[in-house]
Every structure is written in C-alpha cells, then in structure tokens.
C-alpha positions in Angstrom: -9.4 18.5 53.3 -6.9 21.6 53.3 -8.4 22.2 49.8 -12.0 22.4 50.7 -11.2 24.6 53.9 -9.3 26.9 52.1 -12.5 27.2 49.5 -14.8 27.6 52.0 -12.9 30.0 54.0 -12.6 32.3 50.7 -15.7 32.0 49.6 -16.8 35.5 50.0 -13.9 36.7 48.3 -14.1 35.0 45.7 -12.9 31.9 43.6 -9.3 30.7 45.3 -6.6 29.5 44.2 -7.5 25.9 43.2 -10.8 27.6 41.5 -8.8 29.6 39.7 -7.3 27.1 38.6 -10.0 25.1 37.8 -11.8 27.3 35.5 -8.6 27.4 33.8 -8.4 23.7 32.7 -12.5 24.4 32.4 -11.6 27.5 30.2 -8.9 25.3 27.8 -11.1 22.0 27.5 -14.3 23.6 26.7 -12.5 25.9 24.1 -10.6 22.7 22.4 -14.0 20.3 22.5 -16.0 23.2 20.9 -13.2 23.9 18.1 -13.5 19.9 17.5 -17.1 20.3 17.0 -16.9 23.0 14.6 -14.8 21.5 12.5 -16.3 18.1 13.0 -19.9 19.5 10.9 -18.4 22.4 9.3 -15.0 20.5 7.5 -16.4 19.6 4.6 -17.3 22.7 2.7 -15.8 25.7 5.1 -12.9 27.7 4.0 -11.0 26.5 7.7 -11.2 23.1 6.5 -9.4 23.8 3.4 -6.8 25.9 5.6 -6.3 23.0 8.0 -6.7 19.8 5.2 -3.6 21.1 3.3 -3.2 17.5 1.0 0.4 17.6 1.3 1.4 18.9 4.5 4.6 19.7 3.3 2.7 22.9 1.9 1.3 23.9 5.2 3.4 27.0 6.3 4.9 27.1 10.0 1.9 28.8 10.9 -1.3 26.6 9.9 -1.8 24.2 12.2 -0.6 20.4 11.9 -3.9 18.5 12.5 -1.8 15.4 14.4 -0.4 18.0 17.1 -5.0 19.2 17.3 -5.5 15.6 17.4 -2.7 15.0 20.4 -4.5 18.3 22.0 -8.1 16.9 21.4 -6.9 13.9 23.3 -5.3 15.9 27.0 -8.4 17.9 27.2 -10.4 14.8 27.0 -8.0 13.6 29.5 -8.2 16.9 31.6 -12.1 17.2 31.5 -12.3 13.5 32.4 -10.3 14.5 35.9 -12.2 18.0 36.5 -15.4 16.0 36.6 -14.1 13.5 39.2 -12.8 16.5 41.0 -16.5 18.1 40.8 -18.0 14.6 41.9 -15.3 15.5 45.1 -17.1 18.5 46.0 -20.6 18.2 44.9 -22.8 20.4 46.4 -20.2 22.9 46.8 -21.7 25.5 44.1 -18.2 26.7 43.2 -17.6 24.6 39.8 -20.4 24.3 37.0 -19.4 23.7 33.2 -22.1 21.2 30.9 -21.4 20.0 27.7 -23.6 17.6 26.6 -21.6 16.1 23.7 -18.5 15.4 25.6 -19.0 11.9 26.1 -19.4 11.6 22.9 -16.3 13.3 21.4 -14.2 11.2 23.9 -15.5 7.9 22.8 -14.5 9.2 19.4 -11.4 10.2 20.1 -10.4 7.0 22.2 -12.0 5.0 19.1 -9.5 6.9 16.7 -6.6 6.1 18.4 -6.9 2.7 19.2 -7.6 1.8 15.4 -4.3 0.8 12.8 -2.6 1.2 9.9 -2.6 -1.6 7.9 -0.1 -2.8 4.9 -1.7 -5.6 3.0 -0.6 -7.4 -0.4 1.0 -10.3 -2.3 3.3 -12.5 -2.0 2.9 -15.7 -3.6 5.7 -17.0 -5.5 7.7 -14.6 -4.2 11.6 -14.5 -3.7 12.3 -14.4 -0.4 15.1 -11.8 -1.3 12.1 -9.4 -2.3 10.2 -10.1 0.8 13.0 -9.3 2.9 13.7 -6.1 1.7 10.3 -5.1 2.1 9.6 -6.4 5.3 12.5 -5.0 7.0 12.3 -1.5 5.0 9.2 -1.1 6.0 9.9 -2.1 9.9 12.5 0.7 10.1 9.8 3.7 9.8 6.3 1.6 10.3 4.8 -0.2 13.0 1.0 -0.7 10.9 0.2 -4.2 10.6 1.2 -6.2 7.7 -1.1 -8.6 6.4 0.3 -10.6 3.1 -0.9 -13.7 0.6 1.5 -16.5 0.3 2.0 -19.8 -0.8 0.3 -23.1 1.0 2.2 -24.5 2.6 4.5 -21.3 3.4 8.3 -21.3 2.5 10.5 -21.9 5.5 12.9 -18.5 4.8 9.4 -16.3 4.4 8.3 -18.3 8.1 11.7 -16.7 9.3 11.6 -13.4 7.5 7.9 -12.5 9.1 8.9 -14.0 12.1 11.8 -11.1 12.5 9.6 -8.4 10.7 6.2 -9.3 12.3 4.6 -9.7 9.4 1.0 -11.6 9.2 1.1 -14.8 6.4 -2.0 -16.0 4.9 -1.5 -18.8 2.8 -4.1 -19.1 0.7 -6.1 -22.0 -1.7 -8.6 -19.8 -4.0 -10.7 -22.8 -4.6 -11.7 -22.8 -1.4 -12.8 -19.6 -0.9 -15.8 -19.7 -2.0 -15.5 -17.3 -5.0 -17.1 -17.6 -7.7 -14.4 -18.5 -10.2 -11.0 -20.2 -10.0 -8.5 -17.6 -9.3 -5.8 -20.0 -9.6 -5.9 -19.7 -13.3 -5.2 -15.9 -12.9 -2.1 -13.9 -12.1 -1.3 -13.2 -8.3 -1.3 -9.4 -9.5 -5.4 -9.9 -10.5 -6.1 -12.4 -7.7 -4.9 -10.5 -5.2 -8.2 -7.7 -5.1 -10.7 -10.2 -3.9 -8.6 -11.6 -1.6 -8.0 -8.3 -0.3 -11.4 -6.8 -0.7 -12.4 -10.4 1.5 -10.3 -9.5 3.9 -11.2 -5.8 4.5 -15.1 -6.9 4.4 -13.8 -9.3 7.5 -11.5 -6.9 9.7 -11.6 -4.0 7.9 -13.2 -1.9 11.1 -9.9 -2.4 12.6 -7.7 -0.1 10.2 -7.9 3.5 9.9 -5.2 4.1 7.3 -4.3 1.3 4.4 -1.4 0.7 2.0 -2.1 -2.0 -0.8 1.1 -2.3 -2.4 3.1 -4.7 -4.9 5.7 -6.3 -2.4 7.9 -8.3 -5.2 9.7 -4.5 -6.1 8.6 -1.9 -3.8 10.5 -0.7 -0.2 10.3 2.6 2.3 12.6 5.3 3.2 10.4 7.1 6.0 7.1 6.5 7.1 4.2 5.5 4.5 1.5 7.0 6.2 2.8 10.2 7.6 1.5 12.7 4.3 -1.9 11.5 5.0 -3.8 13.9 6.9 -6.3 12.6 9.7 -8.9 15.0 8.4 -8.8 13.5 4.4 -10.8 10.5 3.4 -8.9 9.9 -0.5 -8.1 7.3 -2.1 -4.6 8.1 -3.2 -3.5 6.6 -6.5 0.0 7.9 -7.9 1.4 8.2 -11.8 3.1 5.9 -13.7 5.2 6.4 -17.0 4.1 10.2 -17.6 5.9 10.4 -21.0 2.7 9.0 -22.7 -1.3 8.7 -22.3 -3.3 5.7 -21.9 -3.8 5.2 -25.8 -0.2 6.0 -27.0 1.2 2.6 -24.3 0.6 -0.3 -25.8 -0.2 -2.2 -22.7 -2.4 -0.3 -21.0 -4.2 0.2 -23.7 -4.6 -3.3 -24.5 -5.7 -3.6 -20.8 -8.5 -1.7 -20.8 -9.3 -2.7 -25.2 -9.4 -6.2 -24.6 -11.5 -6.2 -21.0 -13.9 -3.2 -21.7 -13.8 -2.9 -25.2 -12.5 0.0 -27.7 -15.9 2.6 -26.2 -14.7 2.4 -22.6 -10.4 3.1 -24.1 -11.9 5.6 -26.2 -13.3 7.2 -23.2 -10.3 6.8 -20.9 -7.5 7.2 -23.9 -6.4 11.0 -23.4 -5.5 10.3 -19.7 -2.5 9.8 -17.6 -1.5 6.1 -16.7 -2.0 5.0 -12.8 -0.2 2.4 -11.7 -2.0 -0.2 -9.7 1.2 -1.3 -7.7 0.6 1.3 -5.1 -2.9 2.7 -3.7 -3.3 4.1 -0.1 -6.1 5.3 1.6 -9.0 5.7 4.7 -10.8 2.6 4.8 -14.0 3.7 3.5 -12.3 4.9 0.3 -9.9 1.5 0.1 -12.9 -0.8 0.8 -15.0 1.2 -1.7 -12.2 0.7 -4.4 -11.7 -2.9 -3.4 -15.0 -3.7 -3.9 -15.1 -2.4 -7.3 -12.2 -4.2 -8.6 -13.3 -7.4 -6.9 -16.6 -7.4 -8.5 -15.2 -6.7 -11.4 -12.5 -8.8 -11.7 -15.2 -12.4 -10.1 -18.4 -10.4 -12.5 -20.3 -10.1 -9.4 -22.8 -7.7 -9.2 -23.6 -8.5 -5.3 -19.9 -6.4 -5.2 -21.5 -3.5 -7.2 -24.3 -0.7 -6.8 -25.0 -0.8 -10.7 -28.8 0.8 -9.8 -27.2 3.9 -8.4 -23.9 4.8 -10.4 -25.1 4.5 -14.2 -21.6 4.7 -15.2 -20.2 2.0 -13.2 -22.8 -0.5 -14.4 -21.9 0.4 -18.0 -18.4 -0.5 -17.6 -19.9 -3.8 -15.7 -22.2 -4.8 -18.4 -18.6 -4.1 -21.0 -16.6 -6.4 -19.1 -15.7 -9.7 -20.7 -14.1 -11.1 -17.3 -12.4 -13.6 -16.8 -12.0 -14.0 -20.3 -9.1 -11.2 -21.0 -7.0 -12.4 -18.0 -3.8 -11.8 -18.2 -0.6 -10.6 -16.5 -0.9 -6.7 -15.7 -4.9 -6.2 -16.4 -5.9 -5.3 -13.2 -3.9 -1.9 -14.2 -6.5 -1.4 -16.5 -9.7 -2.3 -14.0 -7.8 0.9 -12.1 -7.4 3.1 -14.6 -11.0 2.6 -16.0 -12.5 2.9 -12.7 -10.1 6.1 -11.7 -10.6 7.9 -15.2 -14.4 7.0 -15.3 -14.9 9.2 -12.0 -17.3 6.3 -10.7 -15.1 6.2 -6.9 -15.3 9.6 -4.7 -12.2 11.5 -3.6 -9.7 10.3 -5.7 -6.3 12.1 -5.4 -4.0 11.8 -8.4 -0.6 12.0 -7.6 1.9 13.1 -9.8 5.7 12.0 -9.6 7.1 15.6 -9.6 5.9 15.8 -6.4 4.6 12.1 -5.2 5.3 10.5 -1.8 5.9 7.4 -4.0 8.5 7.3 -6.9 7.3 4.5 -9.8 10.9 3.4 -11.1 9.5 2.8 -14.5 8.4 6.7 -14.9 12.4 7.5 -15.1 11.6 10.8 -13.2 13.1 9.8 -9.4 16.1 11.5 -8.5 19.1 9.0 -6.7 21.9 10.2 -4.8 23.7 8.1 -2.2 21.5 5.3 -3.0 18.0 7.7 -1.9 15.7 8.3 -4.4 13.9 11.7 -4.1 10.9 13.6 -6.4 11.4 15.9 -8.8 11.2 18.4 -6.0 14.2 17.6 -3.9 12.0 15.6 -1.4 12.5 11.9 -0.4 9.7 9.9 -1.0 8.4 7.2 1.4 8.1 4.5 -0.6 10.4 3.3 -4.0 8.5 1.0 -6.1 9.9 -0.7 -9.3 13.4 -0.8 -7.3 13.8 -3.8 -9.6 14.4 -1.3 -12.7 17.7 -0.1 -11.4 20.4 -2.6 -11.3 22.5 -1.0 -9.1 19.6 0.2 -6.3 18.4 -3.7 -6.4 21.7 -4.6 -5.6 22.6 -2.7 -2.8 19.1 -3.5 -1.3 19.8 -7.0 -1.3 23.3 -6.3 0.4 21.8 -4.7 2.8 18.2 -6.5 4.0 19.2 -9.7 2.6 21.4 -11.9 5.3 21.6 -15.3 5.1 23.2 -14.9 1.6 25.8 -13.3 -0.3 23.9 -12.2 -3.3 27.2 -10.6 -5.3 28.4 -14.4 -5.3 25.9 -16.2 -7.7 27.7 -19.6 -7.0 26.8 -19.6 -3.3 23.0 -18.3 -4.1 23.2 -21.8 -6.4 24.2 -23.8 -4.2 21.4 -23.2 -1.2 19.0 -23.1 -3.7 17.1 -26.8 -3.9 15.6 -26.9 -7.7 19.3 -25.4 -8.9 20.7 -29.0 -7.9 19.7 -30.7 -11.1 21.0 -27.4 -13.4 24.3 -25.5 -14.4 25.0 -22.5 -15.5 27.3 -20.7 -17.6 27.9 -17.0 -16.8 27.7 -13.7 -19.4 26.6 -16.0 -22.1 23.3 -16.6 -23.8 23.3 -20.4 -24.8 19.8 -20.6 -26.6 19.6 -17.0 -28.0 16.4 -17.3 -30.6 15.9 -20.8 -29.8 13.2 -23.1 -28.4 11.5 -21.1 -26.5 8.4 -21.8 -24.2 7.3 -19.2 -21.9 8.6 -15.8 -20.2 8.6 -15.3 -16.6 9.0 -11.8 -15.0 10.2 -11.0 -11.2 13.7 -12.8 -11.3 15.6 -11.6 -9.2 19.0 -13.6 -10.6 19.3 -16.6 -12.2 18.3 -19.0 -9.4 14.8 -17.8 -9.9 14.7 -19.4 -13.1 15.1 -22.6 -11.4 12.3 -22.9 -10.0 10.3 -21.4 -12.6 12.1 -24.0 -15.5 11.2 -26.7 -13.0 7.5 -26.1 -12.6 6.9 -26.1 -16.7 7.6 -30.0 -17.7 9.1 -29.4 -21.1 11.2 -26.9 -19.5 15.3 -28.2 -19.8 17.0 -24.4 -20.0 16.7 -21.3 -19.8 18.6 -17.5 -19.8 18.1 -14.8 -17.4 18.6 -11.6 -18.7 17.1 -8.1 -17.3 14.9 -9.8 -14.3 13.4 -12.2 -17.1 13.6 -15.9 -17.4 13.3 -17.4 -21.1 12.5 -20.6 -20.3 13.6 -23.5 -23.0 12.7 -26.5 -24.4 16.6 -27.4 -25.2 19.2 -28.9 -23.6 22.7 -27.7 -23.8 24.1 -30.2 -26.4 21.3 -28.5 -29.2 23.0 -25.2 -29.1 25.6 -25.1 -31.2 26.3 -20.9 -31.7 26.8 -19.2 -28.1 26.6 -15.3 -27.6 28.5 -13.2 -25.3 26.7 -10.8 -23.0 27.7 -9.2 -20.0 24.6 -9.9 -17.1 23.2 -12.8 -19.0 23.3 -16.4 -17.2 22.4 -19.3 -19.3 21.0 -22.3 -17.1 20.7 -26.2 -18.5 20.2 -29.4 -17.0 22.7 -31.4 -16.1 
C-alpha cells in the first residue's frame, strides 16, 4: 500500500522510484528475449551464429560469449518478466507500466522445456567383466550426473546389480528373440546388436534426452565432464578418429568391413578416407536418432528404418548390403564409416585426435602423464577409450575403481571367481603354444576371464591369456609336452 501511494503521489512528476525500477527489469528482459529471438531464426546462416557456435569452445576468446552463461541469463529474465507481470496484474488500471511481447509465453515454455530434458549415456554391456563396468560407472559418476542406460545379461550378474546400484546406473537385460526384430541378434556380436537395441530405445524415450553419449563401455572411462564441449546451439553428430597412420583401404580390417558387407564399389568409394571409430559417437538427439536409425536398418535390412525414396545415396548402399550374412566381430565400424564417408547423415563433425575431447588408445597419439591422458594439444580429454591398450593405465584403473578385489594378486581374483573352480593355472608360461586351438576371445581383462569363456565352448579344456586375448584349447595339460616362458602369459587347464 506504501508503494501504490508513493506512485500516485508522484505521479505528476514523473515515474518513482519503484517505476524506475521497473522499467529497468522491463528494459533488461525485453532486451535478452528479443536477442533470443534473433538468434533463434537468424542462427543458422548469420555470421553471429558462427561467432557464438564456436565447435570447440576452447577456441572462443574471453570475449565471445559462452552460450551456457546466455542460456542461464535467458532463463532470470524469464524468471524476472514472469514477476513484473504479476506485479502489473497488482496494479492494473494504474497506467504507469505497459510492455507487450507476444512471443514470451512461448520462449519460456521453451526455455523451461530445455532445461528439464537430460543427458543420457547409453551402451553395452553384455558379457561384460564387472571390473570394466566398474571403472566406467564410477569414472563417469565423478564428472556426470546424465542418465545411464546399458544392455546386460538376463538374468543380471549379482556384482553388476551392486555396481549400478552405487553408480545409478539403468540395467536392461535383454533376450533379442523377443524383441520383435526381425532377425536373431543373438547370433551376432554385442558390438552389432547393440544399434537396434539402442535405436529401439531412443524411438521409445528418446524425447527425454537432449544430449547423448553411445559409447563402448568394456574399455572406455572419463576424466571431466563428457558433455561439456558440446555447445547448446550445435545439433552434430560427433564421430572422432581412430588409427590416423592409415586410410580405410591401407587397414586390413576396416577394409574388409566395409568389402565384405557393401562390396568392393562402396570401399572403393570410401577407401581414401580417415578411419572412425564406432566405439564413441555423441550427439543432439535428432542427429543420434537419425544415425541410429540408419545403422539399425541396416544392420536388421529394414527399409521401414530408411528413407531410401529421398536420399539416392543411402538406398544404394541399402540395396549393396548383404546383411546379416557378413556378421562378424567389429562390422558395425564399417556400417559407420560407410554411412559417415557417404555424406548420407547431416552435420557430422569429424574429430581429429590432435585435438579430440576423446583419445582412441589404439591411434598411439594420447599424451600420459601422471596416469592423465591429454591430446596432442596439451588438453585433457573427457573421455579415454581403448584404456585396455595400455597395460599400465588398465592397471591402475582397476586399483582404483575396482574394490571388492585385489587385482595385482591373480590368486585371490581365482579364487572368487566360480567357473575358475574346476581350472589351474600356471603363471608366465604358455603351455599350448601352436597347439589345439579352437576359438579367440577378445576383452580379457586377466586370466579369470578365460574361465568363463573356456567354459561356455564344450570342447574347450585350456586355454592362455596373453595381451587381453584368450586362446581357447581343445587340450588338456598332460598333451603338452614343450612349455614356453613368457612374462604376462597365464596358461589355464582343467583340473
């Protein structure tokens, strides 16, 4: 009441105080919605927009302007116009306050829509050591809050129950054959089935996420924050560079990826470029659900998944497809690379490890000091995939994250370990070198992997680990006659 007399008493002299005041807050909103607008239809092709965008914000100067602090700003003048208008409601029919902006009800509800979506992690993680999903899980918990959504196992490992338990991490176990796809995906590898499982997914909740990791979880974990270099004005898809010491032609497994699903036209194409990895996309979800539903259809040959009227391109690679014929570990790597290098997905941003947010272990090119692995540039990246490839960086990452084991002692790994009980091992020797083998299986983590692995093949009775690799073995210990000595190598036989 002291307020309105005070207004009414100066009216003839003028705005008071609280008018002042007012048409301050008026002033500061009005300026801050109508900046939003402007670059909300004028972003894509206006020189401001390219000041602003900056794709690495690490190359912004001090004085451009970081679009999280304009988002932050966007947000209090929403808040501060949404209390001037109750305050004008308060003195209606007073004459002294008047501002109109017809679109502000809609740039709230955008704003307040923004904000309350996620950032979502999603992946695989079936057969996975639990050693793996720990360091990931609680990596990834010391600089993320985004929801984690992974495929495991049915029914789910007890230690993983525990370690998402701790991390708050979302488990899906998962039976392809009920799924309704259109093939079995339980005769492929977890690395190809895990795109329409994903792709699924994002078609179900996908209007929850803003921003969206799909990474390999068996060998990747985070220093800082995975989603902080991604501007809130960008909609890429961000795909990053493996090995750069060779083209797609010159590997011999990429280019067999791409040869033996799309044929020697579609390599031929392709050939000359640089090699993405597959183990690490990010992106805005109309970009990720795009790509997801490009490799899914790809990978099940469903054209439902496809817009093969519109994108000549796209359907060419479709009708060159021999899927699910070539399936094998490692092609969906060349799906990506035939879809990035075709130019058949829109705003793709190639990343290259000199200056990546993500170092690919296998390139050789990350930097480690201290046990932090930085670019070529001096900068440490958010997230370290292929940590597997360095011996000594796997090791102290399973010191560190993994807690209910000491992993230095191999013996007391053994021993909690339930398919080890019918094997022993001998230590720095390779027992069956060149002998009997039956099958190779990657992702070990030590020796007790093989285990398991030797005990799901029936002919299986040995096996050496060596490098992350089990060799698994058709022969028992009393068939080997000539032993070999090697540091690192652990020979396991039934007892």
């Amino acid at each position: 009441q002291k307020t309105k007399k005070s207004r009414n008493n100066n009216r003839s002299q003028g705005c008071g105080w609280t008018s002042i005041l007012l048409s301050f807050v008026i002033v500061f909103a009005f300026f801050v919605i109508s900046f939003a607008l402007v670059s909300h239809f004028h972003l894509q092709d206006s020189q401001f927009a390219n000041y602003l965008r900056g794709l690495d914000p690490r190359q912004r100067s001090t004085n451009q302007i970081d679009m999280a602090e304009f988002e932050k700003l966007f947000l209090r003048a929403s808040e501060l116009k949404r209390k001037y208008d109750e305050l004008k409601a308060s003195t209606s029919g007073k004459g002294d306050i008047s501002i109109r902006s017809a679109d502000s009800a809609d740039l709230d509800n955008k704003g307040a829509d923004s904000s309350s979506l996620s950032d979502l992690v999603i992946g695989m993680a079936k057969d996975l050591d639990p050693k793996n999903l720990a360091v990931f899980g609680k990596s990834l918990r010391q600089v993320s809050k985004a929801k984690v959504v992974l495929f495991v196992n049915n029914p789910i490992p007890e230690r993983h129950k525990i370690i998402s338990k701790s991390c708050q991490l979302e488990l899906i176990p998962f039976d392809s054959t009920t799924m309704g796809f259109s093939v079995d995906m339980n005769k492929f590898h977890p690395s190809t089935s895990r795109w329409p499982l994903i792709h699924k997914y994002l078609s179900d909740h996908g209007t929850k996420y803003n921003r969206i990791w799909m990474l390999d979880v068996r060998d990747t974990y985070f220093q800082s924050d995975p989603f902080e270099f991604m501007s809130p004005t960008d909609k890429n898809l961000n795909v990053f560079q493996g090995v750069e010491s060779m083209k797609i032609s010159q590997c011999g497994w990429n280019s067999a990826w791409v040869s033996d699903c799309f044929g020697k036209e579609i390599l031929n194409s392709i050939g000359n470029n640089p090699i993405i990895c597959s183990g690490v996309t990010s992106g805005f979800r109309e970009a990720v659900i795009t790509y997801t539903s490009y490799m899914s259809g790809l990978i099940l040959s469903s054209k439902e998944e496809l817009d093969l009227a519109n994108n000549m391109i796209l359907s060419k690679i479709m009708k060159a497809s021999i899927f699910p014929s070539c399936e094998r570990n490692g092609v969906d790597q060349g799906i990506h690379n035939v879809l990035i290098h075709s130019n058949v997905l829109p705003n793709v941003k190639i990343w290259q490890q000199s200056t990546s947010p993500v170092a690919n272990m296998q390139s050789k090119l990350a930097i480690i000091r201290n046990q932090v692995v930085y670019n070529k540039a001096g900068e440490k990246v958010a997230v370290v995939h292929q940590y597997d490839r360095n011996s000594d960086l796997q090791k102290y990452l399973f010191e560190k994250y993994v807690d209910w084991m000491d992993t230095s002692d191999l013996q007391s790994e053994w021993d909690l370990e339930p398919s080890c009980t019918e094997f022993q091992y001998k230590q720095d020797l390779d027992m069956f070198k060149g002998m009997c083998d039956l099958k190779t299986v990657g992702g070990a983590t030590s020796a007790v992997t093989c285990c398991s692995s030797c005990e799901a093949v029936e002919e299986c009775k040995a096996f050496t680990f060596a490098s992350g690799l089990c060799y698994l073995k058709s022969c028992s210990s009393s068939m080997s006659h000539k032993y070999h000595a090697i540091p690192g190598v652990v020979s396991g036989f039934q007892k």
